[in-house]
MARFI-310752 format. One record per residue: residue in three letters; y, z, x of N, C-alpha, C in turn. Coordinates in steps of 0.2 Angstrom, whole numbers, plus 5000, padded with zeros to 4 digits. Each point is the difference from the previous one (the first is absolute). Layout:
<pts>
ALAYZXYZXYZX/...
</pts>
This chain:
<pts>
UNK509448444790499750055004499649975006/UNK499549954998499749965006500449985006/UNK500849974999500450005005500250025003/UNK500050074998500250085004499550015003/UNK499450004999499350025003500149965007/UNK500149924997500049975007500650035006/UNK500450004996500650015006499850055003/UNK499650074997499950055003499649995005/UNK499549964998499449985005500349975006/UNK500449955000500449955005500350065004/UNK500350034998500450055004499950035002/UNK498950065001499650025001500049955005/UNK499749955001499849955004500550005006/UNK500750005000500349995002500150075006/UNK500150064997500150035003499350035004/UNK499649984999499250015003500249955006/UNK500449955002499949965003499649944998/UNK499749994995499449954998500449954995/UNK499549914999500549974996499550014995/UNK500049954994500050004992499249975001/UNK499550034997499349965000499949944996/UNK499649985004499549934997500649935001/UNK500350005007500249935004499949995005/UNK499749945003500149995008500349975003/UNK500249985007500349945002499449985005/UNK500349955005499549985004500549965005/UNK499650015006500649985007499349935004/UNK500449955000499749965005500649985007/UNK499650015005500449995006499649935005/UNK500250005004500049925005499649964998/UNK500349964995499849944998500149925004/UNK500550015005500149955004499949934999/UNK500550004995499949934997500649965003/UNK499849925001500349975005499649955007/UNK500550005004500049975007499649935002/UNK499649974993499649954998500749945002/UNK499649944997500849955000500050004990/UNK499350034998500250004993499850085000/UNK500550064999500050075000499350004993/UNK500149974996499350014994499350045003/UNK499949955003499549995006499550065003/UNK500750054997499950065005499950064992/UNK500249964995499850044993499249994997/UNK499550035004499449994998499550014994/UNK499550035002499550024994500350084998/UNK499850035007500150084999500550024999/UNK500749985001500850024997500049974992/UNK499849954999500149964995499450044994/UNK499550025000499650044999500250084999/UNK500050045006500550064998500650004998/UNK500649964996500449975001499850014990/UNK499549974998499849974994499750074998/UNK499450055003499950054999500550074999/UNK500449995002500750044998500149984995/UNK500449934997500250014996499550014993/UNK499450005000499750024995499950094998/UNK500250025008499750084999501050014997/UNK500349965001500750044996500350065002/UNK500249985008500050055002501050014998/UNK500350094999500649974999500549955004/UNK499750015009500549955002499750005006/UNK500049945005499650005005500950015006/UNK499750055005500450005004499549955009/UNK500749975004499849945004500050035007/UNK499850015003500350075005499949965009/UNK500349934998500049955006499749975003/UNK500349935004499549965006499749964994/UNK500549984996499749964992500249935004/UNK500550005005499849935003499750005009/UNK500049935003499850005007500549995004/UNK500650025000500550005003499950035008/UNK500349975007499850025007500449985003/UNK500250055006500750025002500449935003/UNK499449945003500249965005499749944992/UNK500049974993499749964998500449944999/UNK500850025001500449945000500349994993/UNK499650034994500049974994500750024996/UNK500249964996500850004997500050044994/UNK500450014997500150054996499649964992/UNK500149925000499649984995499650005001/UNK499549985004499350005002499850074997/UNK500250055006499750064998500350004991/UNK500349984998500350014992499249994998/UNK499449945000499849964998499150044998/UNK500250045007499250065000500450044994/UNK500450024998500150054996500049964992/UNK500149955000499749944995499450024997/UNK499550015005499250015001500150054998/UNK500250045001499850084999500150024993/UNK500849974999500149994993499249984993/UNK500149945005499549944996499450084997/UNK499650005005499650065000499850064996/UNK500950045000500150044996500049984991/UNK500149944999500249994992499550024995/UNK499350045002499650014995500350064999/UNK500150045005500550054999500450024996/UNK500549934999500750014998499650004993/UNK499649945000500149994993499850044995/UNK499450035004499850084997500550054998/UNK500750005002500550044999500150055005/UNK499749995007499650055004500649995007/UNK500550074999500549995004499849995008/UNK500449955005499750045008500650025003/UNK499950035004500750045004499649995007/UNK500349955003500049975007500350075005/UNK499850015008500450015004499849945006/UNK500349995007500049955004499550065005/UNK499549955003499450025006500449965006/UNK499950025007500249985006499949925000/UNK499649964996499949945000500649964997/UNK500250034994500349974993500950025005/UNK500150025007500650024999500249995008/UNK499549965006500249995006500749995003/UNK500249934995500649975001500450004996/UNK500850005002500349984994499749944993/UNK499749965001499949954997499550044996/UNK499450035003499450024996500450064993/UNK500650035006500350074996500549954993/UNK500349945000500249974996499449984994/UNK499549955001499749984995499750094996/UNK499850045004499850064996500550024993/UNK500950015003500550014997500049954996/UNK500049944999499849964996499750004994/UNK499350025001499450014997500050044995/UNK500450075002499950044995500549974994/UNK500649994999500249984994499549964994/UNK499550005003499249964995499650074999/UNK500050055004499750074999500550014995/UNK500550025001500550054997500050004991/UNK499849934997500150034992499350024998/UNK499550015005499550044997500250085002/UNK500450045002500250035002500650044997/UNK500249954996500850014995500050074999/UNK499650014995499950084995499750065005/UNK500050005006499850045007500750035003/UNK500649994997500550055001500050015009/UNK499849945005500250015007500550035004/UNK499750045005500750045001499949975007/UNK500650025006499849965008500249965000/UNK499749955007500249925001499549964999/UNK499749994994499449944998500349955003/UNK499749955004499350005001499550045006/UNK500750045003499950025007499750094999/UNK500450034997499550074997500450024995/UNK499550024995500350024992499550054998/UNK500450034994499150044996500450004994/UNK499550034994500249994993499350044996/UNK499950044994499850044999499649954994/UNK499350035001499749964993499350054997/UNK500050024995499450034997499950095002/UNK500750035003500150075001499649995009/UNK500049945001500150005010500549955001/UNK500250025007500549965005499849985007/UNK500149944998499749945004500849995006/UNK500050005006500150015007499849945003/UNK500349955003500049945002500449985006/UNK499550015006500749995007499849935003/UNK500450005005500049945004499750035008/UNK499350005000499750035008499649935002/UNK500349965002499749955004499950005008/UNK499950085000499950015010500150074997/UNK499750045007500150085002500550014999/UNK500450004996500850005000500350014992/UNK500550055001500350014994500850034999/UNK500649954999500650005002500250064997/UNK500450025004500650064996500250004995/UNK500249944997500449984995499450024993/UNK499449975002499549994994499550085001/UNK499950035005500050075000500250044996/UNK500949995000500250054997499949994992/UNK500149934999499849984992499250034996/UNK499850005006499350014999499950084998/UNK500450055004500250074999500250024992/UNK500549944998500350034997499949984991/UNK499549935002499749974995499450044998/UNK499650045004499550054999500250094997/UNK500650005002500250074999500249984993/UNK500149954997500450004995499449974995/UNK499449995001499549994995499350044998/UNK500049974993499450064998499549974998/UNK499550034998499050005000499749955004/UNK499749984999499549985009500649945004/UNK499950025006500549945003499549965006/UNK499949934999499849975005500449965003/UNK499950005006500449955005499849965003/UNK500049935002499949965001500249965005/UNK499649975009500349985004499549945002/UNK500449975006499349955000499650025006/UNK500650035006499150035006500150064998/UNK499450035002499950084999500350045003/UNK500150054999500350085002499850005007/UNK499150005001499450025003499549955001/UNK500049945003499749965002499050034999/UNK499949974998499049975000499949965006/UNK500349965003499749965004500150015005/UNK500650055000500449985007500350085003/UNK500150005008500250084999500850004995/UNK500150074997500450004997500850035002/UNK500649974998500650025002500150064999/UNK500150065005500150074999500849994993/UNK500449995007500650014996500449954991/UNK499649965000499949944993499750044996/UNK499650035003499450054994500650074996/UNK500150015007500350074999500850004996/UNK500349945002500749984996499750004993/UNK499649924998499750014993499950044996/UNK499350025004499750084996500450055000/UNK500450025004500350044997500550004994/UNK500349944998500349984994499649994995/UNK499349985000499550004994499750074999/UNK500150035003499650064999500450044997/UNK500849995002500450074997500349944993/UNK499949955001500149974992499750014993/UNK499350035006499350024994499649944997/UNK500349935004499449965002499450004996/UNK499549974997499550024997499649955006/UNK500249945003499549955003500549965005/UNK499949995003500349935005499749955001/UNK500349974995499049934999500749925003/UNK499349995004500349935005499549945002/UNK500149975004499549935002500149995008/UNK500049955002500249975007499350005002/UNK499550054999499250015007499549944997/UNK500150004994499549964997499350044999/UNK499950055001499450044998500450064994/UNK499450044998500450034994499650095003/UNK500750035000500050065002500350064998/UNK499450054998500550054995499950075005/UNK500550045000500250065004500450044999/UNK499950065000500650064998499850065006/UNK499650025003499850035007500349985004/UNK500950045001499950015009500749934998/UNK500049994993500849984996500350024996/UNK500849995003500450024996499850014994/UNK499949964999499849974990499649955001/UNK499549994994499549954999500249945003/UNK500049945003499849955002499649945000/UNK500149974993499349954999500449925003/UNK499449975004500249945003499649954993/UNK500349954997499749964997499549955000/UNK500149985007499449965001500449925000/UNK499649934998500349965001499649954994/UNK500549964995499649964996500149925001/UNK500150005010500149925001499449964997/UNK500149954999499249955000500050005005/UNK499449985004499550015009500550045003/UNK499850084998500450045003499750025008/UNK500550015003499950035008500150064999/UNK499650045003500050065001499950045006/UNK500350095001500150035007499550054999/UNK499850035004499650055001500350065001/UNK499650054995500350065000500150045009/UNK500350034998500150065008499550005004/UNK499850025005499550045003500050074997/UNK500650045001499850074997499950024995/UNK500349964994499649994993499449984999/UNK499849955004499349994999499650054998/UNK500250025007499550065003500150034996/UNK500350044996500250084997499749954994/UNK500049984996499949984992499349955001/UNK499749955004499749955000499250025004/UNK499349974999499650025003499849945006/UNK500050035006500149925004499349994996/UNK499750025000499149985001500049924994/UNK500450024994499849964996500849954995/UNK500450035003500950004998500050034993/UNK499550054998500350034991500550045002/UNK500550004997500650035000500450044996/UNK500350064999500150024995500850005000/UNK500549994993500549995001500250085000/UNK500750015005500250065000500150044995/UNK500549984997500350024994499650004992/UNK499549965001499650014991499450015002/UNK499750005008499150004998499749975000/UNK500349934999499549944997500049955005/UNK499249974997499849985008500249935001/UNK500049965006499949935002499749995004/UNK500049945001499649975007500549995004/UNK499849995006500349975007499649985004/UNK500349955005499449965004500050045008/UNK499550055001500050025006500449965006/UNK499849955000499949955007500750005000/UNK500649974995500649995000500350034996/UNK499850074998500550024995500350014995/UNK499949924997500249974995499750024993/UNK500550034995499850004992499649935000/UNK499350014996499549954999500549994994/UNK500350004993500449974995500750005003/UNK500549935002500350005003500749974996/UNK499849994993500550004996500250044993/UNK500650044999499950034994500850014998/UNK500050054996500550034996499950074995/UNK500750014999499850064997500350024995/UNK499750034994500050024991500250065001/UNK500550025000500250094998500050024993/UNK499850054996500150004993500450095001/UNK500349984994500450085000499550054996/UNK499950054999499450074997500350045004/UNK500250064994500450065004499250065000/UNK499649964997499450055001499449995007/UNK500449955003499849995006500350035006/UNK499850025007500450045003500649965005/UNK500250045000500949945000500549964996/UNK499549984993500149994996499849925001/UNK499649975003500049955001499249975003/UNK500049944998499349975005500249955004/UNK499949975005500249945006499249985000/UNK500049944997499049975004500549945000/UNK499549995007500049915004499349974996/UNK500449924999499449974996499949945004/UNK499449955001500149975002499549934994/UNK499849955002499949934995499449985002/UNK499250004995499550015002500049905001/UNK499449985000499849945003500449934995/UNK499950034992500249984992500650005002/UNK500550045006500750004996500050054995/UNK499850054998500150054997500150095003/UNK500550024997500050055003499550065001/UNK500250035007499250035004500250065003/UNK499950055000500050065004499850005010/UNK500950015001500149995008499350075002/UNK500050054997499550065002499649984997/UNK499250025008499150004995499950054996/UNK499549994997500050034993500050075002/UNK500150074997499850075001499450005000/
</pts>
């Protein structure tokens, strides 16, 4: 009788659009590991840290959402060299693995300049892939795939630039029209730039595929700030932020500032949840400029879902990217 219940409950879930309570996953984006003469070098406290604090909150699977190395259009470097950052990155991830804690990689404009950069990437994943075995991939992994876990469907492209091929568009059409309870998709630049004027026609290509997909989020990286939005988009848009060790960071918009930010003192509110942070009037800049983000599934939540950015207090413990309420 209790497994009737369940299924009935699974199938409610389903058809609400919502997945199965009490799991989360959690997305880390631009780690940028690499371009050292030893790539280690560039695996510091903060990655190595956030890195360790994931695997202790057990999340069910961390998804990678690019610029995991430092690859650049003019760097020269051969397919083994660049093989050697993703060494690193591996090296990195293994508290992960060993926790049993799957990741589903996509490639950032960095991890994919060159043929060579695009080789060691393809390379790389056959070392992701048997954490991934039981995930029933559908697509062309490494390059865009999706696969369905806990009554959600996770969506995974290749947007390493304002740009999105025909080929993978229509997969995208057709991999949404054909899945059910919450769908997230996954790119590495945004829909809707934060930092930067935004591409009418990129926006408008995209968004409108996520939005009649029924989309629940388009969560991505590339800005190194963490930004959440669904006013004035297709569909919600959360930018990750970035959990490089000595991470660089870009300044929000000008017209976001203004609209959401107080020049007088930089408290700012995020658009989408209300919650506050800092910013440095003079330059814009998120005063916390490393983070990452814990999504947990609760269909008793609205959307059925929660998205917080976290970020790793002085101890290397993890910390609330938002000031307190």
């Amino acid at each position: 009788m209790k497994y009737f219940l369940a299924a009935i409950m699974l199938l409610s879930y389903l058809a609400a659009g919502q997945a199965e309570a009490g799991w989360k996953f959690a997305v880390l984006s631009d780690i940028h590991v690499g371009k050292q003469a030893d790539p280690a070098q560039s695996v510091g406290p903060f990655l190595k840290n956030a890195i360790a604090r994931l695997a202790a909150e057990k999340p069910d699977l961390v998804i990678l959402t690019g610029d995991l190395t430092r690859g650049n259009p003019d760097d020269g470097f051969s397919a083994e060299a660049a093989g050697k950052w993703w060494g690193s990155v591996k090296k990195a991830l293994e508290p992960l693995r060993e926790a049993g804690i799957p990741v589903a990689p996509i490639p950032g404009n960095h991890d994919s300049y060159t043929s060579a950069h695009r080789q060691a990437y393809k390379a790389a994943w056959a070392d992701f892939s048997p954490g991934l075995a039981g995930l029933d991939l559908k697509g062309k992994p490494p390059h865009y795939y999706s696969f369905d876990h806990g009554g959600a469907h996770f969506t995974l492209l290749s947007i390493t630039d304002q740009d999105i091929s025909a080929e993978q568009l229509a997969w995208l059409k057709k991999d949404l029209a054909g899945a059910s309870g919450l769908r997230f998709v996954f790119g590495h630049v945004p829909l809707a730039s934060a930092m930067a004027r935004p591409n009418a026609s990129f926006r408008k290509e995209l968004g409108s595929a996520l939005a009649d997909g029924n989309a629940a989020a388009y969560v991505c990286g590339h800005e190194h700030l963490v930004w959440d939005q669904s006013d004035g988009l297709p569909v919600r848009q959360i930018i990750s932020g970035t959990a490089m060790n000595r991470p660089y960071s870009y300044a929000i918009r000008k017209e976001l500032y203004a609209a959401h930010c107080r020049a007088a003192d930089g408290q700012c509110v995020m658009p989408a949840t209300g919650r506050r942070f800092s910013a440095n009037p003079a330059d814009r800049l998120q005063k916390l400029s490393s983070a990452f983000y814990i999504f947990e599934m609760d269909p008793a939540l609205e959307g059925g879902y929660s998205a917080t950015p976290h970020t790793l207090d002085e101890t290397g413990a993890l910390s609330p990217f938002y000031l307190a309420q």
